[in-house]
N, C-alpha and C positions, 0 to 999 in steps of 0.2 A: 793464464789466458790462452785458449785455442786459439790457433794462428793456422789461417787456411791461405792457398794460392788465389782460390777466388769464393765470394758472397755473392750471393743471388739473393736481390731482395723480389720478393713475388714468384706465384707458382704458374703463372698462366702460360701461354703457347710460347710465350716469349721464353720465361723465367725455367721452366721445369727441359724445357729445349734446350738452353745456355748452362742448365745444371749437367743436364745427361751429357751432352759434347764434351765439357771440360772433365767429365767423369771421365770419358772414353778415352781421354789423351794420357790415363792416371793422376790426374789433378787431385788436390783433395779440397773440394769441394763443399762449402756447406749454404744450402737452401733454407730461404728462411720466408715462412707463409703464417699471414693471421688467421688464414680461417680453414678452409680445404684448397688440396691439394687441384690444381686445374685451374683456379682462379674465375671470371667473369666468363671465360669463352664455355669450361664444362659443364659449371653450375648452374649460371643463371644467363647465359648468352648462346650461344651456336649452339651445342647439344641439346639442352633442353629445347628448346625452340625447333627444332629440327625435329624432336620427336614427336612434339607436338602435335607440326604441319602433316607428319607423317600417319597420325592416325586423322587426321580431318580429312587429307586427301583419299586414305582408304573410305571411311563414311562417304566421300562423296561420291567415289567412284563406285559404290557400291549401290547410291542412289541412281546413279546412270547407267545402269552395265547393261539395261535390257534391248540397247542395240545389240552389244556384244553377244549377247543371248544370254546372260546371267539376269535370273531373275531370283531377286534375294526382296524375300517377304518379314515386311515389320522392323527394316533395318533400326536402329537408335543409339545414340553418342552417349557416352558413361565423360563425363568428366573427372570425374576421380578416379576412373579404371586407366585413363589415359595419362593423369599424375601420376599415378601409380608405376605407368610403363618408365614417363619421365625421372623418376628416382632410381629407377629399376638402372635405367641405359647411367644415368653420373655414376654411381656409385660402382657400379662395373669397369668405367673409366676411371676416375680414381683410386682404384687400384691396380689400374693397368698403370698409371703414373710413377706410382708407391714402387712398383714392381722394375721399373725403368731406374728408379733412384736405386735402389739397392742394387742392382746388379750392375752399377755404375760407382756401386761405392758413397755416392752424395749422402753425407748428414743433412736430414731433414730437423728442423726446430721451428715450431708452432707458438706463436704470438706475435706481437706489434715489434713492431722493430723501429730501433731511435736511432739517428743516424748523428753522432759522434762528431766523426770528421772522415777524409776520404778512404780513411785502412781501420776506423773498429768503427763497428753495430752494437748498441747494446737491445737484449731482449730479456724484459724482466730484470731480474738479479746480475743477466751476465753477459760480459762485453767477447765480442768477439771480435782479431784482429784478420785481415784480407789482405794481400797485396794486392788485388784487382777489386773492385765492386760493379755488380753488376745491376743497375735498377730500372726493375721491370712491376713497377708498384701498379701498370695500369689506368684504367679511367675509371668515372663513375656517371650516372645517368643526370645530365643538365638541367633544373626544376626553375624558369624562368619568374621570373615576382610578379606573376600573374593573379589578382583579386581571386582567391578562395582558392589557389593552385596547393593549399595545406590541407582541402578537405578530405574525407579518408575515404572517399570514392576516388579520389584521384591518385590514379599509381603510376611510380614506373614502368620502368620494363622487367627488372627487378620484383615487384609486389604483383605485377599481374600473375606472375607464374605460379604464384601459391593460392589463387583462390581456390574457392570451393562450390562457386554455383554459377550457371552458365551465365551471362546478363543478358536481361532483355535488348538493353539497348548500349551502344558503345561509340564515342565519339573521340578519336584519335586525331592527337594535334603533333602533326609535322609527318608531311609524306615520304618520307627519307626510308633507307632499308630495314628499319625496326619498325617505323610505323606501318610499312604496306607487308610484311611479313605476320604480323600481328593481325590486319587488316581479315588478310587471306585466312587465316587461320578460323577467327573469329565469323567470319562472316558465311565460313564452311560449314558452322557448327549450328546455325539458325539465328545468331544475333546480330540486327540491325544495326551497321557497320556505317558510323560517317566521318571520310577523314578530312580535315581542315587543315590548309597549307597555302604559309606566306608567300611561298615563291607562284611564277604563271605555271607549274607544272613538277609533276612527283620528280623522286629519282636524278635526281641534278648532274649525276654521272653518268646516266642514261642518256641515247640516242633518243633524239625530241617524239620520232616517229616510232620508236620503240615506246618509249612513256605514255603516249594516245594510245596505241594498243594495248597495253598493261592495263589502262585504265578500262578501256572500251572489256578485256574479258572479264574484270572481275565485277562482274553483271550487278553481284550483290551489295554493292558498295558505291553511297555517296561522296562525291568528290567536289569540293568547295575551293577551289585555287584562288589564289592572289588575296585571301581572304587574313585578318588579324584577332585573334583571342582577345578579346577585352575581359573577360572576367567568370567564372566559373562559380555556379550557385549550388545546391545540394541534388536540383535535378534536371541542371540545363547548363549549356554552354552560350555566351556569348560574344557573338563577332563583327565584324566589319568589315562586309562584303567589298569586291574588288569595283562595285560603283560608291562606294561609302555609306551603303546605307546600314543601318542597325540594324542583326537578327538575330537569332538563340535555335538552339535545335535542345529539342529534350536530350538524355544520357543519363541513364542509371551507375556506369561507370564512365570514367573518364582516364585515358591514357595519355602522356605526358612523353614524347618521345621526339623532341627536338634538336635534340643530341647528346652530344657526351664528353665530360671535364676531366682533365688528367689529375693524378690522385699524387700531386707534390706537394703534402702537408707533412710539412718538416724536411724538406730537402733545403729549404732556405739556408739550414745551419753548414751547409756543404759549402757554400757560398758558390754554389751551379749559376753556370747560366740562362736563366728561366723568361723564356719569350712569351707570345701573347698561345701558342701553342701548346707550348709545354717545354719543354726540359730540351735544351739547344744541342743538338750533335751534328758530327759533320758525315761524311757519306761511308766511315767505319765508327757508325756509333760512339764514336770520343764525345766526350763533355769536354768543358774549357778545360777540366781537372785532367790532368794525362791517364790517370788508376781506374778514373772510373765513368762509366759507360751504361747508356740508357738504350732499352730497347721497348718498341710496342707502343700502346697506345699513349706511354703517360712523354712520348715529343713527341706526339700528335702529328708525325709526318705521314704514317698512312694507318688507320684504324681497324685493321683486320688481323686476325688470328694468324692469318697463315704471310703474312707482312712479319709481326714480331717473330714467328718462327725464323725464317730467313734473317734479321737485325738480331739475332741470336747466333744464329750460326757467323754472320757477318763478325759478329761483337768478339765471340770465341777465339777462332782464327785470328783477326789482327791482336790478341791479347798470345796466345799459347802457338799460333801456328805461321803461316809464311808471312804475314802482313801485307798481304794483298789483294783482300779482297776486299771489293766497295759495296755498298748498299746501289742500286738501281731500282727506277721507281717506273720505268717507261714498259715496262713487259710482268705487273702485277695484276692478277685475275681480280674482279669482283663479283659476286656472286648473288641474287636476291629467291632466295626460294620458296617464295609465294606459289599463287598458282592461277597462274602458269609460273614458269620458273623463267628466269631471266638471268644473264651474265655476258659481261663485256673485258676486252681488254688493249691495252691502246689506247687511239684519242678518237673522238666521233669529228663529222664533219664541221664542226661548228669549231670545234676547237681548235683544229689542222686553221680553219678561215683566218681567224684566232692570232695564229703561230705563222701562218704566213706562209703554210705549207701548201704546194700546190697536190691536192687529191684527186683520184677517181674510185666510185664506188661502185658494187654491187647489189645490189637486197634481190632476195629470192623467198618463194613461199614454201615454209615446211609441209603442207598438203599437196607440195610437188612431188615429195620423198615417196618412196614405198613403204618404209615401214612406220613413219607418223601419222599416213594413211589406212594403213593395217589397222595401230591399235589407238587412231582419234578419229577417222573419219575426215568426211567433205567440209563438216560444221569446225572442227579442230584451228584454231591460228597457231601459227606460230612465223617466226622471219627469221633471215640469215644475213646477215651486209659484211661484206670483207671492203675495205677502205686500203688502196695502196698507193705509195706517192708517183704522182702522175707523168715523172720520166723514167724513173727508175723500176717503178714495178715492184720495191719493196712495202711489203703487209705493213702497216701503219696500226692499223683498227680490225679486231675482228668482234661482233655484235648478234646476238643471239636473245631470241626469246620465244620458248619453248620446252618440250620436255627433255629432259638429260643437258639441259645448258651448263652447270654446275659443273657434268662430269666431261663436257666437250671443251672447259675454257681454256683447262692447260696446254691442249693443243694449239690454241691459237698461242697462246704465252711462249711456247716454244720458238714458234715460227717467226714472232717480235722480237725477241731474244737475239736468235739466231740470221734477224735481219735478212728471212728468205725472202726473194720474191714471187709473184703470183704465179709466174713461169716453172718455179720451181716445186710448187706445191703441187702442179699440176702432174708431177713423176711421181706423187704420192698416192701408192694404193689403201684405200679404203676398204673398208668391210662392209659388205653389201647383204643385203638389206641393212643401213644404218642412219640414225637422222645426221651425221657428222659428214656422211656424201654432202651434205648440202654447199662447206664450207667450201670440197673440191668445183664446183657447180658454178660456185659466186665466183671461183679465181679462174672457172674456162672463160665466165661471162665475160670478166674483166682482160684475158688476152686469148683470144679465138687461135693463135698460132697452133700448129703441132710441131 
């Protein structure tokens, strides 16, 4: 029997992150993936998706460029040219993963993996023993028992990504960050976009006044709130409008993205402690079991890629290094890259009310900036809110929506982190012309001192 220091079950941001680390310390290591290397976030989550958005937004912008003075004649979207790209970008990243394992040392083994008890895996034929485990098995896409929710117009998020023809028409059930990512995309490409969501308003992690905006630019897309799926027929959706009354909207395809379930089939036999979440750990990724240790989506404590990176490295260190470092959840980005792009981190004011925290805020407009002006113009939205608490002055919330939000959020993450206040951000020089001044802007609004 192979006897390793630590088992990583799962390859994704979590699992293939928690492989390499324990590589780096000389561990020996073995990773162990059913399908490819990346898991949900390269193949069929954040990358591809990302690639996607990113040729819908070139088409568009190429449909509008003749203020800019680009006049581009006969423009037209290739779907399967932009698959094509989509396979192109995973496959390049999987084996930048492959290439991460190996020169870390990690034995990689490919199949299902049965989980024994808390120190051997067995995969296939053969049992492998671990004095640590590490399970990072993930999540999968939530398909509620919705009348005709089985017909094969209706797909995940998962099955949307492998079609093959644009659809006419498209009706997305749950406004959350898959379905207005979808939305945006779809809706870019010329298909009649309508999304249908239980809650009064998209985006639940979203700033209230930020979600009206999102919804107010994406021009092309009907928006149905407070509203309930009763049933889904082979060319219509039906629901239950937020006055009760009964209605249906046609849809050629149907998207199914209300959330998402942690993938603990067969951890029962570990005898884990398994909540309504997922897989129970405490603020160093421990399970009740001492050896073994979950990270990412599948305990559902926060559902992003670059969360289980971090609960990886958390997990690593208190397994092989000083044991002391915690998981924190109050200074993690989120990000939605629709379009317009959108990204928060903190708490917005509704929450702080909530919490019982006393706030004060900023919001400013990105067509105040120079350079959002430059390359969007007068017509361009975008906003900025820096949220600090109202004696001390420390950044609580920073709230964006607009373009480069994505790549501005870690700045704010910092600054939460780091528990600066608004006084303090205000010694921080900027790079000018840049939409990220904005953030400095909102924190003079908020203390006028010099």
């Amino acid at each position: 029997m192979d006897s390793f220091d630590l088992i990583v079950v799962g390859s994704g941001p979590g699992g293939y992150v928690a492989a390499e680390r324990a590589g780096a310390l000389e561990k020996k290591v073995l990773l162990i993936e059913k399908e490819h290397l990346g898991g949900v976030c390269t193949n069929r989550g954040c990358i591809p998706t990302k690639s996607l958005l990113n040729s819908a937004k070139l088409y568009s912008h190429a449909q509008d460029g003749k203020q800019f003075g680009v006049q581009a004649q006969e423009v037209s979207f290739s779907l399967l040219d932009a698959m094509a790209w989509k396979e192109e970008t995973i496959k390049t990243l999987r084996g930048g993963i492959e290439f991460l394992m190996k020169s870390n040392k990690v034995q990689t083994v490919f199949g299902e993996a049965q989980f024994l008890d808390a120190h051997h895996v067995q995969v296939g034929d053969t049992v492998y023993e671990g004095s640590y485990l590490i399970i990072a098995t993930g999540s999968s896409p939530f398909v509620p028992p919705i009348p005709g929710s089985t017909l094969g117009h209706v797909l995940t998020s998962d099955g949307i990504l492998e079609i093959k023809e644009i659809p006419s028409s498209l009706v997305v059930i749950g406004g959350g960050v898959i379905g207005i990512e979808f939305a945006s995309f779809f809706s870019m490409i010329g298909t009649k976009v309508t999304v249908i969501e239980m809650m009064s308003e998209i985006l639940p992690m979203m700033d209230g006044e930020f979600a009206k905006l999102m919804r107010r630019e994406l021009k092309e897309v009907d928006f149905h709130l407070g509203c309930k799926v009763e049933e889904i027929t082979p060319d219509s959706v039906l629901y239950t409008d937020a006055k009760g009354e009964k209605k249906s909207i046609a849809a050629s395809m149907v998207l199914m993205s209300v959330g998402r379930k942690p993938n603990i089939q067969g951890l029962e036999k570990l005898g884990l402690d398994i909540g309504r979440q997922g897989v129970v750990v405490n603020d160093r990724m421990q399970t009740n079991l001492a050896t073994v240790y979950a990270i990412g989506d599948v305990n559902g404590r926060s559902l992003l890629a670059h969360s289980a990176s971090r609960m990886a490295e958390v997990a690593v260190s208190n397994i092989f290094g000083s044991k002391t470092m915690r998981m924190r959840y109050q200074a993690i980005p989120w990000a939605v890259y629709g379009n317009p792009e959108s990204a928060g981190c903190g708490i917005t004011e509704a929450e702080a009310a909530k919490l019982g925290i006393p706030v004060r805020s900023r919001t400013v407009q990105m067509r105040a900036n120079g350079r959002f002006l430059a390359e969007h113009g007068k017509k361009g939205a975008g906003l900025v809110k820096v949220i600090c608490h109202a004696q001390t002055g420390a950044i609580v919330g920073v709230h964006l929506l607009g373009p480069y939000s994505s790549e501005m959020i870690w700045g704010a993450s910092a600054l939460i982190e780091a528990e600066l206040r608004v006084q303090d951000v205000k010694e921080i020089v900027f790079p000018h012309p840049s939409v990220s001044e904005l953030i400095k802007d909102a924190c003079f609004q908020l203390d006028h001192t010099l």
